[in-house]
C-alpha positions as CSV (number, residue, x, y, z in Angstrom):
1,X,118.3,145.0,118.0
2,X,121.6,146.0,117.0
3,X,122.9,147.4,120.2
4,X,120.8,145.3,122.1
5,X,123.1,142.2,120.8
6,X,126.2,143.9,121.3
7,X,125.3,144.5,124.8
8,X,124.0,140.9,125.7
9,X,127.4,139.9,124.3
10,X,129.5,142.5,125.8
11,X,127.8,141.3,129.2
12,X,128.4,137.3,128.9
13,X,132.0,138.4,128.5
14,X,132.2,140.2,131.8
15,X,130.1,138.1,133.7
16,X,129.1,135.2,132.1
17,X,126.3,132.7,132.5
18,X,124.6,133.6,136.4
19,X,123.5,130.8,138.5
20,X,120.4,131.4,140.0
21,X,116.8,130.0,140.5
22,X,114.8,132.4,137.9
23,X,117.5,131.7,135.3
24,X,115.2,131.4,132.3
25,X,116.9,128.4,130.5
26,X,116.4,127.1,133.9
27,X,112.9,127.9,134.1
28,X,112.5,126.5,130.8
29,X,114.2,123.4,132.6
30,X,111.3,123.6,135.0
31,X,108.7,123.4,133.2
32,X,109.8,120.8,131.2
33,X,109.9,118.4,134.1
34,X,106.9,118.9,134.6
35,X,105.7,118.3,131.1
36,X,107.9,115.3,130.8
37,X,106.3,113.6,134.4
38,X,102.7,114.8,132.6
39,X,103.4,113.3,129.4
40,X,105.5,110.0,130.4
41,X,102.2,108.2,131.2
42,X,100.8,108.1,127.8
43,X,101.0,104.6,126.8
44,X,102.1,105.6,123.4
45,X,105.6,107.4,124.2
46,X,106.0,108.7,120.9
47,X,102.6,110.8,121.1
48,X,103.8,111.8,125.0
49,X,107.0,113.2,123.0
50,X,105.0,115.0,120.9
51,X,102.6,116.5,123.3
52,X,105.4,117.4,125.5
53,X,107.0,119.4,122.6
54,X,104.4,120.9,121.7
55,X,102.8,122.1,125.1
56,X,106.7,123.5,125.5
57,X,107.2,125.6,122.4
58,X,103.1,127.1,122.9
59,X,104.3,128.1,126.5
60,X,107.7,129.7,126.3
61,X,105.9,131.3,122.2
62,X,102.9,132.9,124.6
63,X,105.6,133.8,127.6
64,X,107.8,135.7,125.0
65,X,105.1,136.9,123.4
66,X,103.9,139.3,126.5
67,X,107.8,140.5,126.9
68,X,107.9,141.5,123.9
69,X,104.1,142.9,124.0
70,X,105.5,144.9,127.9
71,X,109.8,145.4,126.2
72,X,108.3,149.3,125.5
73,X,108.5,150.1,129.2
74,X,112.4,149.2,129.5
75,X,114.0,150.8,127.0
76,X,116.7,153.2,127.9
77,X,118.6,156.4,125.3
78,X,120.0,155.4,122.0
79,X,117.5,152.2,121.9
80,X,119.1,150.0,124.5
81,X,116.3,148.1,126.2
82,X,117.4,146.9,129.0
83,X,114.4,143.1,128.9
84,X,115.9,142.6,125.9
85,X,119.5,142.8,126.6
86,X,118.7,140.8,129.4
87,X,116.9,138.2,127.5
88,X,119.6,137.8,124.8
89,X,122.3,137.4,127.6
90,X,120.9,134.7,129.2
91,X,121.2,132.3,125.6
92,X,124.8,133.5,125.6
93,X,127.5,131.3,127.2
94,X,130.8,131.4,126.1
95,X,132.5,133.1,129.0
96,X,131.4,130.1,131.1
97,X,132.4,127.0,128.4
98,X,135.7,129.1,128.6
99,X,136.1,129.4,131.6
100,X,135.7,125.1,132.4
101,X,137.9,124.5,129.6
102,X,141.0,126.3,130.9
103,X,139.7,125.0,134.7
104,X,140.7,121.3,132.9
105,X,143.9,122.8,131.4
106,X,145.1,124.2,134.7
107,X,144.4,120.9,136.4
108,X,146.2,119.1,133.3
109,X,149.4,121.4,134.0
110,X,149.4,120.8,137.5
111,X,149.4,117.4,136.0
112,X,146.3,116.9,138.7
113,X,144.7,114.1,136.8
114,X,141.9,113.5,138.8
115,X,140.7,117.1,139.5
116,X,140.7,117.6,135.8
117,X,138.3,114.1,135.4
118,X,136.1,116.1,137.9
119,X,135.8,118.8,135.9
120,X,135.9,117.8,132.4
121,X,133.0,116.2,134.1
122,X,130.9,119.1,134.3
123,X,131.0,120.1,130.4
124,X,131.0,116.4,128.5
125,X,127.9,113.4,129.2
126,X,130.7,110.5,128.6
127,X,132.0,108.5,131.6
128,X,135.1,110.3,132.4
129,X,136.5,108.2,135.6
130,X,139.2,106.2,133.3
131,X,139.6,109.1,131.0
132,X,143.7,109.5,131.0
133,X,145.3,112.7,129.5
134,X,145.0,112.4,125.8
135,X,141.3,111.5,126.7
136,X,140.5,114.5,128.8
137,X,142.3,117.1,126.4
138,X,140.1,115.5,123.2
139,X,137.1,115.7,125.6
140,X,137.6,119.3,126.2
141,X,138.3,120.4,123.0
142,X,135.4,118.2,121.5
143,X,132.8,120.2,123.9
144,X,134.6,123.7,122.5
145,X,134.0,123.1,119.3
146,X,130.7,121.6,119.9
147,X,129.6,124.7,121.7
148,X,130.0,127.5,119.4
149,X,126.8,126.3,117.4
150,X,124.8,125.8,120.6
151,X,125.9,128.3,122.6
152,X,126.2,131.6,119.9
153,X,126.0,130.7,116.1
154,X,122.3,129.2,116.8
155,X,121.1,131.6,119.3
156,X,122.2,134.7,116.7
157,X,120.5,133.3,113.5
158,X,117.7,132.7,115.2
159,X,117.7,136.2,116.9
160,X,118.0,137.6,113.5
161,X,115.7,135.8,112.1
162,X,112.6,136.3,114.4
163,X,113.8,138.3,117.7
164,X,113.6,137.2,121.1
165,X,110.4,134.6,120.7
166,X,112.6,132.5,117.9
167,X,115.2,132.6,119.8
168,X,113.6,131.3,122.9
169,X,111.7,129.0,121.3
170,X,115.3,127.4,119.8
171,X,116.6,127.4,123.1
172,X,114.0,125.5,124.3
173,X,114.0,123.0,121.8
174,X,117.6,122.8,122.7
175,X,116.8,121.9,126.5
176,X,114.4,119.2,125.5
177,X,116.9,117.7,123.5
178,X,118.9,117.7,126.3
179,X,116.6,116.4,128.7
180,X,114.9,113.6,127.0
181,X,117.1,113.4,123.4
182,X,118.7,110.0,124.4
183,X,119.1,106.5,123.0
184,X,118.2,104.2,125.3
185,X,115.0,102.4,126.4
186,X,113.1,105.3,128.2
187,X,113.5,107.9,125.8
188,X,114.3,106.2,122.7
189,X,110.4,106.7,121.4
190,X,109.4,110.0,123.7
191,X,112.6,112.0,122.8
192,X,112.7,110.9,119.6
193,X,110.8,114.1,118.2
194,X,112.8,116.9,120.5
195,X,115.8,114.9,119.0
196,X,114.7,115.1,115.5
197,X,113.6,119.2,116.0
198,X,117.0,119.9,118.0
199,X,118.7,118.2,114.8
200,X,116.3,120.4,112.4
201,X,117.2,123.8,113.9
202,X,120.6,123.4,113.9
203,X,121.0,122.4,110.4
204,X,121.7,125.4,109.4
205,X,123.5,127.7,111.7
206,X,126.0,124.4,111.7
207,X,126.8,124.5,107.8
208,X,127.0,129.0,108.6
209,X,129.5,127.7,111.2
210,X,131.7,125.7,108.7
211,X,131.9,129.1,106.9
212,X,133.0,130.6,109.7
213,X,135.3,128.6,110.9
214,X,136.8,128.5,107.7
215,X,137.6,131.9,107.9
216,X,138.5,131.9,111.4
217,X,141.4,128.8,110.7
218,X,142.6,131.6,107.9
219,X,141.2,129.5,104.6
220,X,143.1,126.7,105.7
221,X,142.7,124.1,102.5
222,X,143.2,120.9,105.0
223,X,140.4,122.8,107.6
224,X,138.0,122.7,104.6
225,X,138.4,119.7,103.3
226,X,138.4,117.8,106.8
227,X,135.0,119.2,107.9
228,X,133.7,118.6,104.5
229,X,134.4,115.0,104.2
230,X,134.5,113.8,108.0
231,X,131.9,115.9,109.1
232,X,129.4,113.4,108.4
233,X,131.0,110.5,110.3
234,X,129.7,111.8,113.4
235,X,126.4,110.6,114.7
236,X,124.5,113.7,114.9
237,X,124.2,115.9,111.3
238,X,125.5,118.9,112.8
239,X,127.9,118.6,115.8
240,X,130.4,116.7,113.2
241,X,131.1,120.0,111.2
242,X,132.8,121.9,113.9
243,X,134.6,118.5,115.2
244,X,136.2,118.0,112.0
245,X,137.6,122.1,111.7
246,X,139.0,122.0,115.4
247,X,140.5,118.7,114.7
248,X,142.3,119.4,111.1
249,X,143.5,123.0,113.1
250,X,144.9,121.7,116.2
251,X,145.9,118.1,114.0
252,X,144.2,116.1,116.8
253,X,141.7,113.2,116.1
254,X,138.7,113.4,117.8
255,X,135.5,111.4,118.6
256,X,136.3,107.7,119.3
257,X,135.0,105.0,121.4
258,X,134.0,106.7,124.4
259,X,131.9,105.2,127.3
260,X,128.1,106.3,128.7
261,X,126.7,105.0,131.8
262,X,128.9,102.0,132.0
263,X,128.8,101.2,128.4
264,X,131.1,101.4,125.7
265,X,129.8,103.4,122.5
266,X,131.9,103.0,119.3
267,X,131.8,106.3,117.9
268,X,134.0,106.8,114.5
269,X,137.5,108.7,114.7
270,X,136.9,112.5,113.4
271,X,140.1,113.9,111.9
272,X,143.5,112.1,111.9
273,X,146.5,112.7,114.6
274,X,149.5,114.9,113.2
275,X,150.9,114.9,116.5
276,X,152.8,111.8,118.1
277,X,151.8,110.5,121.6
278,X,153.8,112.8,123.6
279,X,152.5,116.0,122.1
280,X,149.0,115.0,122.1
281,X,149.5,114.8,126.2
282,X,150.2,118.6,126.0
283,X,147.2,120.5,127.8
284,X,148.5,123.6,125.7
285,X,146.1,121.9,122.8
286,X,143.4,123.3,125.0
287,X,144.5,126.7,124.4
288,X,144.8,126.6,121.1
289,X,141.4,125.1,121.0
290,X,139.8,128.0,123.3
291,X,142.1,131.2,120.6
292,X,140.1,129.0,117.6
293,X,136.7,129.5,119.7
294,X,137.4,133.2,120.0
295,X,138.3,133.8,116.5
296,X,135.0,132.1,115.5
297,X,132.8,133.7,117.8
298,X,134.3,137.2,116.4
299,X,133.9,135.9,113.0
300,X,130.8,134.9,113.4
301,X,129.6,138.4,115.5
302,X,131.0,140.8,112.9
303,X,128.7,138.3,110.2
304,X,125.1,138.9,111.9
305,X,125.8,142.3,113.4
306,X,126.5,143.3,109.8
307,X,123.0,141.5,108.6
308,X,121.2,143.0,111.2
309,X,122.2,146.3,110.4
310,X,122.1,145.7,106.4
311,X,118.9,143.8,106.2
312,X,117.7,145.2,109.0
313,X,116.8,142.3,110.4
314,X,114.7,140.9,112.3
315,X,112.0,141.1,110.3
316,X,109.1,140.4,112.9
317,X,109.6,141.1,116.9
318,X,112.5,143.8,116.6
């Protein structure tokens, strides 16, 4: 499994996340639409949620289940197999989050305001029309920080802890989240569950994530004691954490009132400002965001490469 991660990682670097039809998160997507317009009818939302979850998880658990019962035909010298590089690689995407946070920056120092609204766009779920500069900058780095758990701490705990099916199955979880996690008056009962799961698997690769950001902000006291005490003003248990360590590093406030379909949403203030007005308008912050990213991600690499070689992990579907 060692190798096998090294490679998967080594690949998102050079060519990051591939658009294309058979995609499996995308796939996963797929057949969650159609759960979702199966399971929508049920009078009783909350038990559609449900039966949408677990009709999910029992799919992609079967699916990953005969990969890993055919892997033995794919594997190539020194125990690279090439399905489960593959597989891996495809929960990987940190070349691509990169890569549309320094498209915003560019944009930002071309001083192109509206090109970077457009594509600030394409990472965040706010409303980013009226967004000005100090808006779009604490967007982007919000959605940095905020991907690190999603996109790699997550997916490698979850590879060490039970191979390709646990991480699938997190992955998918993820996607439902996505898809039907929201707050309002269609999903509020049927994504309630997905919602509460997505929050449940993510407990604890988050707090593994404070460690390693910790490390990666070089044992910074005000790092530490910012994620540890404003952490938990953001709404969701988990995304708070990394908020709070990318704001105390960069000394940018983040979170806010920020607007969703049309309405307003008065989310707290994560972090304080250390910066006056001018130099929060400086897309550099971005940057600096994105070298923080990279330190964590190596941090956090070197941490379950060394378990998976030490514990020699995972235990069940190596």
């Amino acid at each position: 499994m060692l190798i096998n991660v090294t490679a998967a990682f080594v690949l998102d670097l050079i060519i990051g996340d591939p658009v294309f039809r058979w995609h499996p998160v995308r796939l996963i997507g797929y057949m969650l639409s159609f759960y979702e317009k199966l399971f929508y009818r049920f009078r009783r939302k909350l038990f559609g949620g449900f039966s949408l979850v677990l009709s999910a998880l029992l799919t992609v658990f079967f699916v990953t289940l005969f990969l890993e019962y055919i892997k033995g035909f794919f594997y190539l010298p020194v125990s690279i197999n090439i399905l489960t590089v593959g597989l891996i690689y495809f929960v990987f995407c940190n070349r691509d989050m990169i890569r549309e946070a320094k498209s915003v920056y560019s944009c930002l120092k071309e001083n192109e305001i509206e090109k970077a609204r457009v594509r600030i766009a394409r990472i965040v779920g706010r409303d980013t029309k009226r967004l000005d500069e100090r808006g779009i900058i604490r967007a982007a780095v919000e959605s940095i920080a905020e991907n690190i758990v999603d996109g790699f701490t997550a997916p490698l705990f979850y590879l060490c802890l039970g191979g390709v099916p646990s991480v699938y199955i997190y992955k998918t979880v993820n996607t439902i989240d996505s898809l039907v996690g929201y707050r309002n008056e269609k999903y509020e009962r049927f994504g309630k569950i997905g919602a509460w799961l997505d929050d449940l698997l993510n407990y604890i690769p988050a707090r593994l994530n404070f460690f390693f950001l910790f490390c990666a902000a070089k044992f910074r006291r005000d790092v530490f004691m910012t994620m540890r005490v404003h952490g938990k003003r953001h709404p969701s248990p988990n995304a708070g954490i990394s908020e709070a360590g990318f704001s105390a590093y960069l000394g940018v406030a983040l979170g806010g009132p920020s607007v969703y379909g049309g309405v307003q949403k008065g989310k707290p203030w994560i972090g304080e400002n250390k910066l006056d007005r001018d130099e929060l308008k400086d897309p550099g912050i971005i940057l600096k965001a994105i070298a923080l990213y990279w330190r964590v991600v190596t941090v956090t690499l070197v941490v379950f490469l060394a378990a998976l070689y030490l514990l020699n992990l995972p235990v069940v579907f190596r």
